[in-house]
N, C-alpha and C positions, 0 to 999 in steps of 0.2 A: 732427223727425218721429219719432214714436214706432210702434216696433215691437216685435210680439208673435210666439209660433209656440205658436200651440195648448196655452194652458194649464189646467187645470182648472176646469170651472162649479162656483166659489162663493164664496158671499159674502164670504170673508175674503181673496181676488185683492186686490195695489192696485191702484187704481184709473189707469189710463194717462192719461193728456191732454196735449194740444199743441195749444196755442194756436197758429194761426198767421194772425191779423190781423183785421180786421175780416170779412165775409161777403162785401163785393164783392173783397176780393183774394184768395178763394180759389181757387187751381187747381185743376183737374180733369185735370190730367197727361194728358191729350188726348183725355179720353173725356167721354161725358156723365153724366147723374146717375144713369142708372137708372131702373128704371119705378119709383114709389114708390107702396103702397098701404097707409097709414096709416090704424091703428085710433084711437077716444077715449084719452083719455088715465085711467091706470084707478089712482089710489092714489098720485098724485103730490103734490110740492106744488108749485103751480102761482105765477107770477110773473105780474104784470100787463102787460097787452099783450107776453106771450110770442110771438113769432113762429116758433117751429122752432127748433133748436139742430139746425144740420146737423154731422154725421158724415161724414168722406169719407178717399176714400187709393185706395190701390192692393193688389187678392189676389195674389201671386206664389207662387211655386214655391221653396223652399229654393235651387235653386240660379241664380236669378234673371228665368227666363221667366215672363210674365204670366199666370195662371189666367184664362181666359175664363169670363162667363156664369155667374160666381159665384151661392150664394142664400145673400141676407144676411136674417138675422130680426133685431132688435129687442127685447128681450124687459123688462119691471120684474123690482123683484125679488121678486115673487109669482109670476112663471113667465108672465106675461100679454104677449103679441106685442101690441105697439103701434106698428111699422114694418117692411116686408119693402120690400126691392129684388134686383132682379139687376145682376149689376155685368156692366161691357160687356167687347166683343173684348180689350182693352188692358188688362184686369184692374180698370182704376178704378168705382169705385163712390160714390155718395151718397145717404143717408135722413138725412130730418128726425125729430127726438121733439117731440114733443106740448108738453113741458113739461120743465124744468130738471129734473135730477135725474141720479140714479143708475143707469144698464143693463147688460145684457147683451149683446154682441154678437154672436151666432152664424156662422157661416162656414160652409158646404159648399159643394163641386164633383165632378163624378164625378171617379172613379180618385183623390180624395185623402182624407186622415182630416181630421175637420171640427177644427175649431176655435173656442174661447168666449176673449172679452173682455172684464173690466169696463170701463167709459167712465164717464165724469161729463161731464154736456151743462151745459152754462149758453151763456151770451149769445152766446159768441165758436164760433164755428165748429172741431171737434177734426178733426184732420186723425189720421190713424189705418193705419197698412201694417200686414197683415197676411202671412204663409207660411205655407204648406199644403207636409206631408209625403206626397209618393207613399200611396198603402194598396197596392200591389202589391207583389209579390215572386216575382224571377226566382230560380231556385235549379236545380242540375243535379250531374252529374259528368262532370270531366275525365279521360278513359280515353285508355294509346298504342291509336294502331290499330291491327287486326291480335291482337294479343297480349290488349288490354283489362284491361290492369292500370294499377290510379288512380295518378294523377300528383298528389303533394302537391307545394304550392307553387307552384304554377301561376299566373299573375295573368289573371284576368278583368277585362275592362273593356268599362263600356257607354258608345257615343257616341249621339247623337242625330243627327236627319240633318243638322245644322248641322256635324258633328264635335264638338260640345261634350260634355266627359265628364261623366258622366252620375252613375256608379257604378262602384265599385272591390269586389272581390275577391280573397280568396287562399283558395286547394283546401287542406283539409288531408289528413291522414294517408290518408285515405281517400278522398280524389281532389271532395271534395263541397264546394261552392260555394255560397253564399247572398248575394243585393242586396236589400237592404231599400228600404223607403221610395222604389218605383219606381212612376213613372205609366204609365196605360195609351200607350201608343203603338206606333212602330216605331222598331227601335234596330238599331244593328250591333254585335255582341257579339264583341270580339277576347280570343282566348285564348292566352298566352305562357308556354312552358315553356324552359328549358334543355336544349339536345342537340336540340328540336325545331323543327318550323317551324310557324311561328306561322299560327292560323287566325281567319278570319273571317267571319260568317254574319248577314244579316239576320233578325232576329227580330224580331213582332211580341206585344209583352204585352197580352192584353185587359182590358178593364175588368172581370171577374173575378176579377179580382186576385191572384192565383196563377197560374205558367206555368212550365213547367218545361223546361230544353233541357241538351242530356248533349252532349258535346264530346268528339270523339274530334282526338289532334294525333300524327301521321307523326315519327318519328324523322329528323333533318338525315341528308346521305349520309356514309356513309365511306370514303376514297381508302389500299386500303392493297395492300403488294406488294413486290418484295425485286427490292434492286441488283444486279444479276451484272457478272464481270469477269473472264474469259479461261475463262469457265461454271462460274465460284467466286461464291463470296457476297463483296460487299463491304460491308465494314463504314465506319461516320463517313462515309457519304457524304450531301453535304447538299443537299435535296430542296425545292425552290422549287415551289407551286403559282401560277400567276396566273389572272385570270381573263377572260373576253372583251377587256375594253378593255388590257389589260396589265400590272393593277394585281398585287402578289403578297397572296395572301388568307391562304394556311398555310405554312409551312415546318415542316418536320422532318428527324429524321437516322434513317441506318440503324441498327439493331443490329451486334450481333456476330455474328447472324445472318442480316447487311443485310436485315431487313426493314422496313416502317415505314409510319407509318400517320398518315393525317390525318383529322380525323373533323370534324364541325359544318358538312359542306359542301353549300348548295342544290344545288338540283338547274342543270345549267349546263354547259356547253363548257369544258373547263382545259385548260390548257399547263402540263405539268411538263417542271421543268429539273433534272437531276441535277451536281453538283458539285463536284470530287475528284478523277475523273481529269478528262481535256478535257470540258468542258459536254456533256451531251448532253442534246437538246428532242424531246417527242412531246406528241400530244395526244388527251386522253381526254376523254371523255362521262360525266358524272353524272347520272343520273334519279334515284335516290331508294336507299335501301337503303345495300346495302356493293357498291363498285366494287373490281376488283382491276387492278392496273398494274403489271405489273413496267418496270424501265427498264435497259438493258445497253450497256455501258460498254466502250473498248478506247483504245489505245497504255496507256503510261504515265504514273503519276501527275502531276500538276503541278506545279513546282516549288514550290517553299514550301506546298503542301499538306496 
C-alpha cells in the first residue's frame, strides 16, 4: 500500500502506484466508492477497450483516525479535472480515469491542509492512502494563578474524547505555547507544571483555525511548622506525613531551628507523625496555599534516637 502526506503539485513528484490485483479483488476497506462524476477524457493517450483505471484507499489523519466526506479531484497534467469523488464516513474512497496515464490527485477536507499526488493509472487498479495534517492551531499562555507570572516548561497536552493524544507542547521562557497541525474539534487540554497542580479544560477548536486558550495552574500546598519540646525548639526531629489511606507521601526533619517544611502537597486530610522523642500523631487539613502545623513533643528522648 502506498502512502503519501501532502506533497507538492508538480510534475517532477514520482510517481506512487501499487498494484494490488486484478479489479475484482479490490477492497474497499468497508466503504463504498464514492459518488463519481467523471469528465471526457482530455489529452490522454488512450488504450483500446480501456475500461476505467480505478484509484482507491483510505483519507486519514496523521495520527490514524479516518477523515470523513473527503473531496477528491482528478486532475491531467494540463490542470483539466477529469474525475471528482467524495470519500465516505470510514475515510475510503474510489474514482475511475478515463484512460491510462499520468494524474494528479487532489485531496481536501475541512479543518485539514489539502494535499496533491502523482498517480500513474494503467489496467490494474492503484490502491493509494493518503494523510491530512490538521490546518488549525491551538496556542495560549501558561500563567501561576493569582500572581500571573509565565511558567516556562510547562507540558501541554491535547487528548481527544477517545483519550487518544492528540498533541504535545512545552511553554517557553515566557510561559507561550503553540499545537500545530490540529483539527477542528473538541479536546481536553491538560496542563503540567512542577510545584503545581496540574489542570484540565475542555476546549473546543473551530474550523477557523486559529483558537487561542491561556492557562492559569495553582501552586501544590505547603505543610510547614516548628517541633517544640519542654516550649524549646527541637531540632532532627523526623517528621512523617501520610495520607487518608495511610500511605506516607513526605517526610522531612527539623532544623536547628526545628522547623520544617513539606511542600508539593494536594490539597487533602494528613496525619503527621513527629519522631525523636516518643511518636507524637495530629492531623491537619490541606486546601491549597501554605498550611502551618506545629507538632509538640514531651518525656524524653528515645532510646537510641
Amino acid at each position: 500500500m502506498a502512502k503519501a502526506t501532502a506533497p507538492a503539485l508538480s510534475g517532477t513528484e514520482p510517481v506512487l502506484t501499487a498494484p494490488v490485483g486484478p479489479p475484482e479483488s479490490v477492497e474497499h476497506n468497508g466503504g463504498g466508492a464514492g459518488h463519481l462524476d467523471a469528465s471526457p477524457p482530455i489529452g490522454q493517450s488512450s488504450r483500446a477497450e480501456f475500461d476505467g483505471g480505478l484509484v482507491c484507499g483510505r483519507i486519514h489523519r496523521e495520527d490514524g483516525p479516518p477523515v470523513p466526506s473527503a473531496a477528491l479531484t482528478l486532475i491531467d497534467p494540463r490542470g483539466h479535472q477529469v474525475a471528482r469523488a467524495t470519500g465516505d464516513a470510514d475515510g475510503s474512497y474510489a474514482l475511475s480515469a478515463p484512460q491510462a496515464g499520468h494524474y494528479v490527485l487532489i485531496v481536501s477536507a475541512t479543518g485539514h491542509q489539502p494535499a496533491a499526488v502523482n498517480v500513474a493509472v494503467g489496467q490494474r487498479p492503484q490502491q493509494l492512502d493518503l494523510s491530512l495534517m490538521g490546518s488549525c492551531e491551538l496556542s495560549g499562555v501558561v500563567r501561576t494563578a493569582g500572581h500571573g507570572e509565565p511558567l516556562p516548561g510547562a507540558t501541554i497536552t491535547l487528548t481527544d474524547l477517545r483519550g487518544e493524544v492528540l498533541a504535545t507542547a512545552t511553554t517557553a521562557e515566557d510561559g507561550t505555547y503553540i499545537c500545530h497541525g490540529v483539527v477542528s474539534g473538541t479536546y481536553t487540554v491538560v496542563a503540567v507544571a512542577e510545584h503545581m497542580r496540574p489542570s484540565a479544560t475542555t476546549l473546543t477548536v473551530p474550523d477557523t483555525g486559529l483558537s487561542r486558550h491561556d492557562i492559569e495552574l495553582a501552586p501544590l500546598a505547603a505543610l510547614t511548622g516548628s517541633a517544640w519540646a519542654d516550649n524549646r525548639a527541637a531540632p532532627d526531629i523526623h517528621i512523617s506525613v501520610l495520607d487518608e489511606a495511610g500511605e506516607v507521601t513526605a517526610t522531612a526533619r527539623t532544623g536547628e531551628d526545628g522547623r520544617y517544611i513539606v511542600s508539593d502537597l494536594p490539597a487533602g486530610r494528613y496525619t503527621v507523625v513527629a519522631r525523636g522523642y516518643p511518636p507524637v500523631t495530629s492531623q491537619v487539613t490541606v486546601s491549597g496555599g501554605e498550611a502551618t502545623h506545629d507538632v509538640r513533643l514531651s518525656y524524653g528522648p528515645e532510646d537510641g534516637s
